[in-house]
C-alpha positions in Angstrom: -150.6 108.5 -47.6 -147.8 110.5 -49.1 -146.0 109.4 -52.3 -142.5 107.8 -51.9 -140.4 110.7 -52.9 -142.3 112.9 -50.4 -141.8 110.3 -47.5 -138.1 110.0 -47.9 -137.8 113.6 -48.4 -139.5 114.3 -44.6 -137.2 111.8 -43.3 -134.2 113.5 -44.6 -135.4 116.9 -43.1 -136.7 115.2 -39.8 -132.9 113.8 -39.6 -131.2 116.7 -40.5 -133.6 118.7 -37.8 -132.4 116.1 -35.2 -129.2 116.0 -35.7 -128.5 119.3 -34.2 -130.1 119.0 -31.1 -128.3 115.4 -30.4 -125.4 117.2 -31.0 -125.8 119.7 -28.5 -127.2 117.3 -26.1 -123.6 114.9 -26.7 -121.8 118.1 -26.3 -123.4 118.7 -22.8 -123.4 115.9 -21.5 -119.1 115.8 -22.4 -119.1 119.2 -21.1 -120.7 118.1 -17.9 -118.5 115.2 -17.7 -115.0 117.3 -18.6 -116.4 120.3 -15.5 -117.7 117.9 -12.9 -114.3 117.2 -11.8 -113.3 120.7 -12.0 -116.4 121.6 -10.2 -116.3 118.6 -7.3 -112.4 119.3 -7.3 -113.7 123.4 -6.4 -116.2 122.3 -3.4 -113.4 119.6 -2.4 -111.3 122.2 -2.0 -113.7 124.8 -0.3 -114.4 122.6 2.2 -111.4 121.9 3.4 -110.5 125.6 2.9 -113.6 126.3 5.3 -112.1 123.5 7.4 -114.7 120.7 7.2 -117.6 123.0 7.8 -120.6 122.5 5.8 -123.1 124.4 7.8 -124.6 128.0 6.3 -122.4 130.9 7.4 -124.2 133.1 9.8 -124.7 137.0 8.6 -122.6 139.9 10.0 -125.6 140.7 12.7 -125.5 137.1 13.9 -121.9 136.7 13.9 -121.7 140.1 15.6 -123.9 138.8 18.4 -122.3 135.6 18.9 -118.9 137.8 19.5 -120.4 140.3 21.3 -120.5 137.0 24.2 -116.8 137.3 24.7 -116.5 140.4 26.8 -113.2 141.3 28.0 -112.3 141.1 31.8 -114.9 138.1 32.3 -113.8 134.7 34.0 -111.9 132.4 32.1 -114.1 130.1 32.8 -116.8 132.1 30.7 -114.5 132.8 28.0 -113.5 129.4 27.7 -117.2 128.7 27.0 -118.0 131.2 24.7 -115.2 130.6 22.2 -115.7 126.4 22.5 -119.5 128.0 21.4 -118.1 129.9 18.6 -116.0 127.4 17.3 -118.6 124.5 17.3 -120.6 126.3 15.5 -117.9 127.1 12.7 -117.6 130.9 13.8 -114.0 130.7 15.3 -112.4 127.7 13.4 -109.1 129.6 14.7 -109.7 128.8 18.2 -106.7 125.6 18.9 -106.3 124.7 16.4 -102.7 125.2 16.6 -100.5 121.8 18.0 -97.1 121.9 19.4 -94.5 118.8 19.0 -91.5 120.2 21.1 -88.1 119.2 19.5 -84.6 120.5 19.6 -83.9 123.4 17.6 -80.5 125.1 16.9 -80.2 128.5 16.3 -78.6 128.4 12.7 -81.8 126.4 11.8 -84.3 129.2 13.4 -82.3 132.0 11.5 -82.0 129.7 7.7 -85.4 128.7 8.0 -87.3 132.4 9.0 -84.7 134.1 7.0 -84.1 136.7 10.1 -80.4 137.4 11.0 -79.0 136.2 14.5 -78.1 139.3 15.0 -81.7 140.3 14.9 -82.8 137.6 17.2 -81.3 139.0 20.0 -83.6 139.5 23.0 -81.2 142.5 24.5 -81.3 144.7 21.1 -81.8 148.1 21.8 -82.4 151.0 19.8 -79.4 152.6 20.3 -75.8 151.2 19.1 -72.7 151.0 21.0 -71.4 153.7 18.9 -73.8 155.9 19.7 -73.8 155.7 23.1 -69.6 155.8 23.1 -70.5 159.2 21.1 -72.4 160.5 23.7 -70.3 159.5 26.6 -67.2 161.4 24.7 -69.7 164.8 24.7 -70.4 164.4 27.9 -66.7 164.1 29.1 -66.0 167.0 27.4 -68.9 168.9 28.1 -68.3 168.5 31.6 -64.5 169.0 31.5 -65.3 172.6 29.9 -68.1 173.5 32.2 -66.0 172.5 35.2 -63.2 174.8 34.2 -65.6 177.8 33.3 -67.2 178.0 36.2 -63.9 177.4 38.0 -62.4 180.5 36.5 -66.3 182.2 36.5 -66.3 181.7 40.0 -62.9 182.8 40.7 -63.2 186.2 38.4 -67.1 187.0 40.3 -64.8 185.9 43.8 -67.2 183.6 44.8 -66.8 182.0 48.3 -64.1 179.0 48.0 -66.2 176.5 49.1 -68.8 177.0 46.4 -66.5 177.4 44.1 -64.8 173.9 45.0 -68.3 172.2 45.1 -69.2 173.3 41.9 -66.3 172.1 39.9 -66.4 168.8 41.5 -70.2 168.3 40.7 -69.0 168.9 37.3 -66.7 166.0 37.2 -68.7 164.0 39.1 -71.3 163.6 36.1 -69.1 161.0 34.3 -68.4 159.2 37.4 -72.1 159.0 37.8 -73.2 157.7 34.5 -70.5 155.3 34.6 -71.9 153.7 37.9 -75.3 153.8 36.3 -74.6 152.4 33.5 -72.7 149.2 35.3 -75.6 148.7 37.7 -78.7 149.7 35.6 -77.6 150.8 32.0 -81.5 151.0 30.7 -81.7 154.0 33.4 -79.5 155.8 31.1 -82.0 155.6 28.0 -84.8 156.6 30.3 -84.1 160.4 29.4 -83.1 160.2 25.8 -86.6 158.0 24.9 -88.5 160.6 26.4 -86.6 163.2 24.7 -86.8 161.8 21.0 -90.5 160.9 22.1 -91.1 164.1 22.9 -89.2 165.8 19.2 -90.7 162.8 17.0 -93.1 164.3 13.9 -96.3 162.2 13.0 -95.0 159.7 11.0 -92.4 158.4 13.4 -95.6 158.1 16.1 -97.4 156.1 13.5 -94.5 154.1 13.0 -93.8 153.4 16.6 -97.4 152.8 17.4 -97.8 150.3 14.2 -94.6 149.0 15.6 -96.3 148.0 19.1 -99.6 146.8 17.6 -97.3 144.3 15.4 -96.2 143.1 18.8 -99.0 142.8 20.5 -101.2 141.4 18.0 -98.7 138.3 17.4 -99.2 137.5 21.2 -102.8 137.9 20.6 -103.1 135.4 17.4 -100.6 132.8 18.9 -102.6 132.7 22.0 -105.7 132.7 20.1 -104.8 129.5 17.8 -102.9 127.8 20.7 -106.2 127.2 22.8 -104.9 130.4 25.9 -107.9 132.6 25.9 -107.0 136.6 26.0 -108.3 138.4 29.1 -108.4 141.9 27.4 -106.8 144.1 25.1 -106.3 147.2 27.5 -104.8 150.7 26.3 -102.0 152.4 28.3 -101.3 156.0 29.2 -99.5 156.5 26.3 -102.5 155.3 24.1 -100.6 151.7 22.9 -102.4 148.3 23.5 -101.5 145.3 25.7 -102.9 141.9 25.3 -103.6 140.5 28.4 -103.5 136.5 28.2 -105.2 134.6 31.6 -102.2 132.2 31.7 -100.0 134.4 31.9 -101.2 136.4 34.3 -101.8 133.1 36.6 -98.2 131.5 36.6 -96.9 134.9 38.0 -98.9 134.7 41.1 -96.4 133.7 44.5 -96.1 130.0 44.5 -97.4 129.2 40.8 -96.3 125.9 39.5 -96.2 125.1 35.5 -96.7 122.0 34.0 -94.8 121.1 30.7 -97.4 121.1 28.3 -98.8 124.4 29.2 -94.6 125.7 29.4 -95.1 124.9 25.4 -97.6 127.4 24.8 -96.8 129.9 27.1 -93.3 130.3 25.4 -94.6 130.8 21.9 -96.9 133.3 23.1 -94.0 134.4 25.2 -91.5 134.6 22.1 -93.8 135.5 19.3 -93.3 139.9 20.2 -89.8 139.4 19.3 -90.2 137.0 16.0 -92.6 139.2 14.7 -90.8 142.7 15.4 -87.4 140.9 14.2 -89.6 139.9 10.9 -91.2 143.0 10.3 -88.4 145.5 11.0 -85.1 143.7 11.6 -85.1 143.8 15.0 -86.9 143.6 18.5 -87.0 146.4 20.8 -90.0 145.1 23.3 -88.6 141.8 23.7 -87.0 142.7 27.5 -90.2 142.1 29.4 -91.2 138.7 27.2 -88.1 137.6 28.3 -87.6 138.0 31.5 -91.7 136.1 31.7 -90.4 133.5 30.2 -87.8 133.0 32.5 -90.2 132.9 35.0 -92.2 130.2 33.5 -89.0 127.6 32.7 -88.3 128.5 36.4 -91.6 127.1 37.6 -91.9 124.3 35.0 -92.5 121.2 37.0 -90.9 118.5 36.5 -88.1 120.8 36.6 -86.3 121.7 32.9 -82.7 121.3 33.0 -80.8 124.4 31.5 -80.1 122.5 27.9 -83.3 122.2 27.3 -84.4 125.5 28.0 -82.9 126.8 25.4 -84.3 124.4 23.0 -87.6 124.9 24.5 -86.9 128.8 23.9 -85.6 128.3 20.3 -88.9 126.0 19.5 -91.0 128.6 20.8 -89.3 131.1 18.3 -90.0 128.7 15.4 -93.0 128.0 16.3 -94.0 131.4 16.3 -93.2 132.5 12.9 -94.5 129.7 11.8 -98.4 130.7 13.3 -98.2 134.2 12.3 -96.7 133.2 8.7 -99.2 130.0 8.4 -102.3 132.7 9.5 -100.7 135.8 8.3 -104.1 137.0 6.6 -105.7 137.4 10.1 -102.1 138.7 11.3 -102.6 141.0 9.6 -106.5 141.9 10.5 -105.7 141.9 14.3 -102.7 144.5 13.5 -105.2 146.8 11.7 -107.6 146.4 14.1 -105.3 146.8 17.1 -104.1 150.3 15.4 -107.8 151.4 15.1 -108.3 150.8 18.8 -110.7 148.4 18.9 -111.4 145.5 21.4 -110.9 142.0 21.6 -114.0 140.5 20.3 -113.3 142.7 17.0 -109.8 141.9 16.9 -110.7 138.6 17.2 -113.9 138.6 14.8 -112.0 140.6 12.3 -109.0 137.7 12.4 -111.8 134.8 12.0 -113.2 137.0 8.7 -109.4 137.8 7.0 -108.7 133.5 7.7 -112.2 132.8 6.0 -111.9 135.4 2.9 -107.9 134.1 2.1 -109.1 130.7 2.3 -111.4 131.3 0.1 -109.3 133.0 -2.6 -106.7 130.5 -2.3 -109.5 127.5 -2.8 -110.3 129.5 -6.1 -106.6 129.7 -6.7 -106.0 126.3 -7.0 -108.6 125.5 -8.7 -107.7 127.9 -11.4 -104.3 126.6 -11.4 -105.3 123.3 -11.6 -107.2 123.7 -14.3 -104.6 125.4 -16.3 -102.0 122.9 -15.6 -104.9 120.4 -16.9 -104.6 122.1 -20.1 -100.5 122.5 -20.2 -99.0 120.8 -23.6 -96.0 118.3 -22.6 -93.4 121.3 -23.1 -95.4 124.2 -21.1 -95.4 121.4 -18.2 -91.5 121.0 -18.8 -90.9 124.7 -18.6 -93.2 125.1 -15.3 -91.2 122.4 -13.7 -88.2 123.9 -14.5 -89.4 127.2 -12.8 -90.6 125.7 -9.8 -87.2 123.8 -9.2 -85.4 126.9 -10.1 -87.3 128.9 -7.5 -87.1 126.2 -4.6 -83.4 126.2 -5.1 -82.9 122.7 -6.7 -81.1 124.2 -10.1 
């Protein structure tokens, strides 16, 4: 046995050897405690970023087959089949997710809340103001006036026969009297000639504007049909090289005899109205809105029961709203179908590569808030007062 002095002295060292390690240990177990609700608040929020799906994501191979099953041009039958498969098996959580509550909306409400100008809302824009096309009316007044008389006093000098020389002035100054019948019967002939010629004298980086301009279109038509539950038929490529999105529906309720009913009008007239909310968002205006329009006419037509003309117009203005409010609330995969549209690429891809941008900015934004709630966890009582103040200063309350 050791002495007194020496017992008491290896006690003292055995404590003070302890006392470091329970130390630590407290400190990790508070540590555990103070990040577990960090951490749970992290997965909370991942999951429902991921909306509600728990299962292991597939790889890019496996995803790329299970797309590769929606082929364009098949039935919509089939389609409809492969997408329900892709979405129960958390690979298209886009696909209808989307849900429509029809209300009245007034147009001063669709311009304050999207922020667009009336002005830029209107479906019969064109590219071309009134001032313009006074301009060129005046030039071609004038140019006519001036080659009438030349070629009356030409004609006359060179003694041309008299009849010639009388038809020939005439057809001069029957070029305005022409345009102006055109233009009261069928005033987009008029534009026919001077698209094709600024088509024709555009440089590179107009084209790429244009062409980004049409993919912006379509690909809102795409996404809205996409969330709203309307499967796409195909993405097809026109003679001049810009896509169209075909949607099924839409296709079907402009066959002879075609009746609507009023849930499926809903859908239809977001898809029908999102071209024209997203050019107007992106650029200030709509210039492919025409044909939208006049297919959505078509549809309120064949509504059935019948929509009286009232609501039409809220049913229009709704569809606008409803609209910005998809491609604003999914602007991430907006955005993805845009690029991939502009990069020629197919539906599946477009559609894939909309599923993928969703996924990624759900992601970022789970991480997001968690970060931020985490540093509002560690605000002192006047940081928090200051952030509030900034927050009610940028909602407009101050």
């Amino acid at each position: 046995q050791l002495p007194a002095c020496c017992r008491q002295a290896s006690s003292m060292s055995f404590a003070v050897s302890v006392l470091p390690v329970l130390a630590a240990s407290a400190f990790a177990t508070s540590s555990s405690r103070v990040l577990r609700p960090t951490i749970d608040g992290m997965l909370t929020v991942a999951r429902h970023g991921s909306r509600g799906s728990l299962s292991p994501q597939p790889s890019m191979l496996e995803q790329a087959a299970q797309w590769s099953a929606v082929s364009e041009g098949a039935p919509r039958e089939v389609t409809m089949a492969a997408l329900d498969r892709l979405r129960a098996s958390g690979a298209a959580p886009l696909w209808g997710s989307a849900k429509l509550a029809s209300r009245p909306v007034s147009l001063g409400e669709l311009s304050r809340t999207t922020k667009i100008d009336e002005k830029a809302l209107d479906p019969t824009a064109s590219e071309f103001a009134l001032e313009d096309i006074q301009d060129t009316f005046i030039k071609v007044v004038v140019g006519c006036t001036v080659g009438s008389i030349g070629w009356a006093v030409a004609s006359d000098a060179l003694g041309l026969d008299a009849g010639l020389r009388f038809a020939g002035t005439y057809l001069f100054a029957g070029i305005p009297i022409a345009i102006l019948a055109i233009g009261s019967t069928a005033p987009g002939l008029l534009f026919v000639p001077v698209e094709a010629l600024r088509a024709a004298a555009a440089d590179e980086e107009q084209r790429r504007t244009r062409a980004l301009r049409v993919c912006t279109h379509e690909a809102s038509h795409l996404l809205c049909a996409y969330v709203l539950g309307l499967p796409v038929q195909e993405v097809v490529v026109d003679a001049s090289g810009a896509p169209r999105v075909v949607v099924y529906d839409e296709e079907l309720v402009q066959q002879p005899g075609q009746l609507v009913g009023a849930e499926q009008v809903e859908k239809l007239a977001v898809v029908a109205m999102s071209g024209l909310m997203a050019e107007a968002d992106a650029y200030g205006k709509a210039l492919g809105a025409a044909e939208d329009l006049k297919l959505l006419n078509s549809i309120l037509l064949r509504c059935r029961p019948p929509i009286p003309a009232a609501k039409q117009q809220d049913t229009t203005r709704y569809a606008a709203l409803m609209a910005w409010t998809l491609i604003k609330r999914h602007e991430a995969a907006f955005n993805a179908i845009v690029s991939a549209l502009s990069e020629g690429k197919g539906l599946s891809e477009c559609l894939s590569a909309a599923e993928a941008a969703e996924a990624e900015a759900a992601a970022a934004s789970a991480v997001a808030a968690a970060a931020k709630a985490a540093a509002i966890a560690k605000e002192t009582p006047q940081e928090r007062a200051a952030r509030e103040r900034e927050e009610m200063a940028a909602r407009g309350r101050l």
